[in-house]
C-alpha positions, 0 to 999 in steps of 0.5 A: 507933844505928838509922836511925829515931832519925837521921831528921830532922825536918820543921821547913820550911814554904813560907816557911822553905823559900823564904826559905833559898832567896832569902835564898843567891840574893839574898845577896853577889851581888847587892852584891858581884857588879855592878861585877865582871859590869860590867867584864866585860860592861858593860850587857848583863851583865844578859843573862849575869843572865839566862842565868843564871836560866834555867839554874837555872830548867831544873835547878829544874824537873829537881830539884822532880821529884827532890825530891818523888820522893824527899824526902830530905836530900841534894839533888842528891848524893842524886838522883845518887847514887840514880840513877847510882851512887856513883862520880857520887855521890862526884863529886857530894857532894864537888863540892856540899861544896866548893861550898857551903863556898866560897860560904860563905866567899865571902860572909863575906868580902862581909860583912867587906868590906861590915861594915868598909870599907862601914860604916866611913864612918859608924861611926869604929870600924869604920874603918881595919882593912884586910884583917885586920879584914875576915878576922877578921870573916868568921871571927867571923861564920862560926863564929857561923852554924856555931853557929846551926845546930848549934842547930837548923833552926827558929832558923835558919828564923826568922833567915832570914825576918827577914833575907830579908823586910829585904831585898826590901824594901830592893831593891824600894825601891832598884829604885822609886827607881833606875827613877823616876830615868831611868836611861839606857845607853850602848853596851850590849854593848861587850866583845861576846856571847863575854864575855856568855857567860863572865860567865854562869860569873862570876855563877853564884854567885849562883843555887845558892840553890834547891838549898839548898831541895833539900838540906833536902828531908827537913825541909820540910812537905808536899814535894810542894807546898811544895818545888817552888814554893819553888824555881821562885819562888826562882829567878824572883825574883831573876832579875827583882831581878838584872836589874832591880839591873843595869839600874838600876847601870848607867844609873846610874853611869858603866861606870868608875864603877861597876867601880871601886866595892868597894860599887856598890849602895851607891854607886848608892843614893847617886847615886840619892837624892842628887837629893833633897837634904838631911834635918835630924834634931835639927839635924844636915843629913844627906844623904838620898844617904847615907841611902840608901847606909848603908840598902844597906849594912846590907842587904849585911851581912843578905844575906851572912850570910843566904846563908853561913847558908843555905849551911853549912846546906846543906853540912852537910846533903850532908855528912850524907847522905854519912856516911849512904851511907856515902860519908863515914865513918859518924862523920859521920852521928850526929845531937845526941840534943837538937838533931835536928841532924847536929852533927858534919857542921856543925862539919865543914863550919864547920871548913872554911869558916873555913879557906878564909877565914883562908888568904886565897883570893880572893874572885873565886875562891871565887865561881867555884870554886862556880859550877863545882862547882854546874854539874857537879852540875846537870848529872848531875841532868838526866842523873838525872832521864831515868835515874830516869824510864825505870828507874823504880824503886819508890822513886821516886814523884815528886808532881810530873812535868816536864810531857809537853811539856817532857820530855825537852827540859828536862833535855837542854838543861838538860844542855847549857846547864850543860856549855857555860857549864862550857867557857866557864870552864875554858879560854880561847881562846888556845894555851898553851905548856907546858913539859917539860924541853927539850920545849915543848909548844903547846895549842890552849887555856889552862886557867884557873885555875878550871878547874884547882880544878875540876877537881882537886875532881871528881878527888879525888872519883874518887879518894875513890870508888876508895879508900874508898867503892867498897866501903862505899857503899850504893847502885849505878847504875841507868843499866842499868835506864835502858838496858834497862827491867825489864817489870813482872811479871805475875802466874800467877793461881795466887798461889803462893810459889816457892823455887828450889833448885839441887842437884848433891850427893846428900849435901847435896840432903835438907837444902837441900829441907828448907830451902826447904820450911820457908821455902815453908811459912811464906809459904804452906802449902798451895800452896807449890811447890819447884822443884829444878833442876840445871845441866849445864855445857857448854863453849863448843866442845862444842854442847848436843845433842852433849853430850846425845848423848855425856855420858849419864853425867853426863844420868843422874846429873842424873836421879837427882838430880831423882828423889830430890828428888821422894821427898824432897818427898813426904816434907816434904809440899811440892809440888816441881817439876823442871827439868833443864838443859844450858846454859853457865854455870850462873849464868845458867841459875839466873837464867833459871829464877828469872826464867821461874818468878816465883821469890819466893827462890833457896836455894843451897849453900855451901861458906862460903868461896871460893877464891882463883880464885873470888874473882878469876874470880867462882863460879856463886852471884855472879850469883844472888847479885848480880842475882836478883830476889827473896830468896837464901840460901846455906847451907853445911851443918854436921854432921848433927842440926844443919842448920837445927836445934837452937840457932838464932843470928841476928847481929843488926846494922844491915845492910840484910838483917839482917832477912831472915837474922832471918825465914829462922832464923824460918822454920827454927824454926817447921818444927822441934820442938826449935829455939831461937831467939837473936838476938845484937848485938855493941856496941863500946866507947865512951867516953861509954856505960857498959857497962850503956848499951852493953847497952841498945843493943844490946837496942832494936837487936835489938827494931827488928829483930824488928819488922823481920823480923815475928817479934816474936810469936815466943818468941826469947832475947836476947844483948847483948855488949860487946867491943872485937873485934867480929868476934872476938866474935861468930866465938866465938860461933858455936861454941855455936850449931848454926846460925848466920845472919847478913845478906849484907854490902855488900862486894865481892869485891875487898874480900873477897879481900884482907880477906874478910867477916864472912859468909865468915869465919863460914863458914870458922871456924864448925862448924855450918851457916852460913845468909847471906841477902839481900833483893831488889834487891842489884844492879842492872843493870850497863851491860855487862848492860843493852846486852848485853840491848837488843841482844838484843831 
């Protein structure tokens, strides 16, 4: 399947947008979370409500700047990811995964608690179920919600309105009502501000709401508007409607009272309406106490499944665009051919939610475990933010900027504010003694048990990056381009196409001319300009003058290198250039060229495989390879009368250089009068798909690439084979073809020395000449790189 068919579609508007949103941040916290925060730090917990909302508010300003830069499903693992690399996007995504998924599980639980021992004092059958009925009713309702969104993202958006929109009204009332009734407060502050500040990790829950909006960023209506209001005002607004529900609980109900009460808002509805008597309907005197007690538990049943709705929403999203960048198996990334919904990754995350509910954890714990992960997240998106600002890539085009005078003071107190509130969860104060064998061992501070999970969830995210996804993910940090910031290029005025071509092998030197002489006349016929160049290499205790000097052997096989590149350019008809060097590394010295020249594609020889030491110490085309900045292709020259001639294959895959290896074989045909053109996919067996199905694939597959590649005018066969081997299949293959080009792989070199790659496998089975391409941006900067450059500057 390509990427165009696995877009998802923009279903959100503001509303939608804002009531997910709201509807998680206004969800199980706001009626479960007031008698716990109370007990903690009484009447001044609405301060840690507060404290809160202005940290979320910080990171908001921080994502609403992400999320129009780059609208894409993912939300904050997909800014991470982008900006940092995927080792922090592994933390991250799995981090958001299990936050979201406790939080779900978290107010499912509400909703049992609040269905059954809540409703249960008016409904008999309700009644009497204890903790089972309350764990069978947030598995029924969870998976219910996991079906819902499997079904698609508009259902879900108009359940969300309807529930959220219940809501507000029924807490504005209850604020009218509560306010109108004096409420008064004793001592505000009797544990003290330490316990103030813990209670802010406590209620954090409460407030990951707006990061669903982010989430969902690639299904929401004019992003650059929509998205950041929905998410400013669905952090505003329920900070005003926490601390107002605090206030009103509080002065209210006696502090006992309250902590005690496994339903406080609606125990404080009751004390509050109670005052206005008794209401006869059809002859029966209900109490209006009561009244107002069932109407806040009706709404606590809307709030939970509102917020578990928006949640698994939400994690199914991360999960989806993980499977995407590829950090989480690609199986993952399929998305409903009826529904446009990830289907897979919902029924991963519901399968998980019911999990942690039916093995009985805690609903304190599942509440602080999102809390933690959630300020980890929030966190590294500040730390994004200023990576993406001063990178400055060309993806990131934000409609929306942080203003001047906050910027950078928002993400860095952002940063700080989530890290402090982190330490205040994961430790406490007191030592701690640890027992090993016969040795004890006395720690200045006790980790919690919080702290522990935490913890072990960013430690599996490590482990998952390590072992699986180092390889495989798509995206690379960009804190060196932070680091040491690119300078924009300036243009020569001369508007000319470059190709840089190193050469050391007067055997291979006419063929990796003509090569890149076809590729400069495609771009640009008349003032295409080829620059040969050839490195001597010097060791770093030989100075380069003395090896001038003494190495006149060696200074003279160069010059004859460089003089038959200039007869052999007169007879291609293309202008050419030399460039004779002495340096360290003849890596380097390509780079520099490519660079100082304003090079638009490096062509280099290739041997089609490495050798053990290479792959272990690196060869001269790694760097070129890993940091040019403009398209390179390796080329490992096959027998006479077939290099880059003749029957031409292109591997027509997925892969993000697919195109480039199509438009180099395009290049090579049209400065050919007897080449042929076939672009070849291989499809794997499936279950599902006919044979004829699979073909069909594979056809579309290769048309989206021609189109890609920007040669559909061109006369070009087709070849679609289905094979349980793929690579078997198409290493066969390359036996009938005189040239064969294939796109680079993402592949490491770690990877590749213990298993190899398609494009090195190709190259050590094929005969012919094997032709490996790649775009620009392969790799970024790496940090070692971008200090080593600031220093030097």
């Amino acid at each position: 399947m390509s990427d165009a068919e696995q877009e998802l579609a923009r279903d959100l508007g503001f509303l939608e947008a804002y009531t997910i949103g709201l509807g998680t941040m206004i969800g199980a916290g706001i009626f479960v979370l007031p008698s716990i925060a109370a007990d903690q730090a009484g009447p001044a917990s609405m301060i840690s409500f507060f404290v809160g909302g202005l940290v979320s508010l910080l990171a908001a300003l921080s994502l609403s700047e992400l999320a129009t830069g780059m609208p894409k499903a993912g939300g904050s693992y997909y800014y991470v990811n982008r900006a940092l690399g995927p080792l922090f996007g592994s933390i991250v995504g799995w981090g958001m995964w299990a936050g979201l998924t406790f939080a779900s599980a978290f107010y499912m639980i509400g909703f049992g608690q609040y269905l059954l021992p809540g409703l249960g004092q008016y409904i008999d059958l309700l009644a009497g179920w204890g903790d089972l009925g309350i764990t069978v009713a947030a598995l029924v309702m969870a998976a219910f919600l996991t079906g819902v969104n499997y079904y698609g993202v508009k259902e879900t958006g108009a359940l969300q309105n309807v529930i959220v929109i219940t809501l507000v009204g029924l807490i504005l009332a209850f604020l009218g009502f509560g306010a109108s009734s004096g409420p008064s407060i004793g001592e505000f502050n009797p544990y003290g501000w330490p316990a103030v500040a813990a209670t802010v990790g406590t209620v954090y829950v409460t407030f990951i709401g707006f990061e669903v909006i982010a989430t969902s960023a690639e299904e929401i209506k004019n992003p650059s508007r929509n998205l950041p209001l929905a998410m400013i005002a669905s952090v505003v607004t329920p900070t005003l409607l926490y601390v107002g529900v605090m206030f009103v609980s509080t002065g209210t109900l006696s502090l006992d009272a309250l902590v005690e009460s496994p339903i406080p808002v609606a125990d404080v509805a009751t004390a509050v309406m109670s005052r206005f008597g008794m209401l006869s309907i059809f002859g029966l005197e209900i109490s209006i106490g009561s009244l107002g007690a069932l109407a806040m538990i009706v709404g606590a049943v809307l709030a939970t499944v509102s917020s578990a709705n928006a949640s698994i929403l939400s994690a199914a999203r991360v999960n989806f665009a993980m499977g995407r960048d590829r950090i989480l198996i690609n199986w993952l990334n399929e998305v409903h051919s009826r529904f446009r919904t990830p289907y897979r990754s919902i029924t991963a995350t519901g399968i998980i939610t019911l999990v942690l509910i039916a093995i009985g954890v805690g609903i304190g714990t599942l509440a602080e475990v999102a809390s933690f992960m959630y300020l980890v997240t929030y966190a590294l998106v500040h730390v994004a933010v200023v990576v993406l600002r001063r990178a400055n890539p060309e993806s990131y085009e934000p409609s929306f900027r942080i203003p001047t005078l906050l910027y950078p003071v928002v993400p860095i107190v952002g940063m700080l504010a989530c890290l402090a509130v982190l330490v205040q969860m994961a430790i406490d104060w007191v030592p701690a003694e640890l027992g090993i064998g016969t040795t004890t061992l006395t720690l200045p501070v006790t980790p919690t048990p919080v702290g522990i999970i935490g913890v072990i969830i960013v430690g599996a995210g490590l482990l998952w990056y390590h072992f699986y996804a180092r390889e495989r993910a798509l995206s690379e940090s960009l804190v060196g381009e932070a680091i040491a910031p690119e300078r924009s290029p300036v243009a020569d005025g001369e508007g000319r196409y470059r190709v840089v071509v190193p050469v050391a092998n007067p055997e291979t030197e006419r063929d990796l001319l003509r090569m890149a002489a076809a590729s400069a006349h495609a771009h640009d016929a008349e003032n295409a300009e080829v620059i040969a160049m050839n490195v001597i290499e010097v060791p770093q205790q030989t100075s380069l003058s003395q090896n001038l000097a003494f190495e006149e052997e060696r200074v003279e096989r160069q010059q004859q290198l460089l003089d038959a590149a200039r007869d052999i350019a007169a007879d291609l008809d293309v202008g050419l250039r030399t460039r004779a060097i002495v340096g360290r590394d003849a890596g380097s010295a390509i780079l520099d060229v490519i660079e100082d020249e304003d090079a638009d594609h490096v062509l280099i020889g290739w041997q089609g495989t490495r050798s053990a030491r290479d792959h272990v110490l690196g060869s001269t085309i790694d760097p070129v390879i890993g940091r040019a900045a403009c398209d390179a292709t390796l080329v490992k020259l096959g027998p006479e009368g077939g290099r880059a001639e003749g029957d031409i294959m292109v591997l027509a895959g997925e892969g993000p250089h697919a195109p480039v290896a199509a438009r180099r074989a395009a290049e090579f045909v049209s400065a050919s009068d007897d080449a042929s053109l076939t672009l070849f996919n291989v499809q794997p067996p499936a279950d599902d798909d006919t044979g004829e199905d699979l073909i069909q694939q594979g056809e579309v597959l290769i048309d989206e690439l021609a189109q890609k590649a920007g040669i559909e005018y061109m006369t070009f066969d087709t070849r679609v084979e289905v094979a349980e081997n793929v690579e078997r299949a198409i290493l066969d293959a390359t036996d009938e073809y005189d040239t064969i080009c294939v796109g680079a792989t993402q592949s490491g070199t770690v990877s590749q020395a213990v298993f190899g790659s398609l494009p090195e496998n190709i190259g050590e089975h094929a005969d012919g000449t094997v032709v490996m391409a790649r775009g620009p941006e392969e790799s970024p900067m790496s940090i070692r790189e971008a200090i080593t450059r600031r220093l030097e500057v």
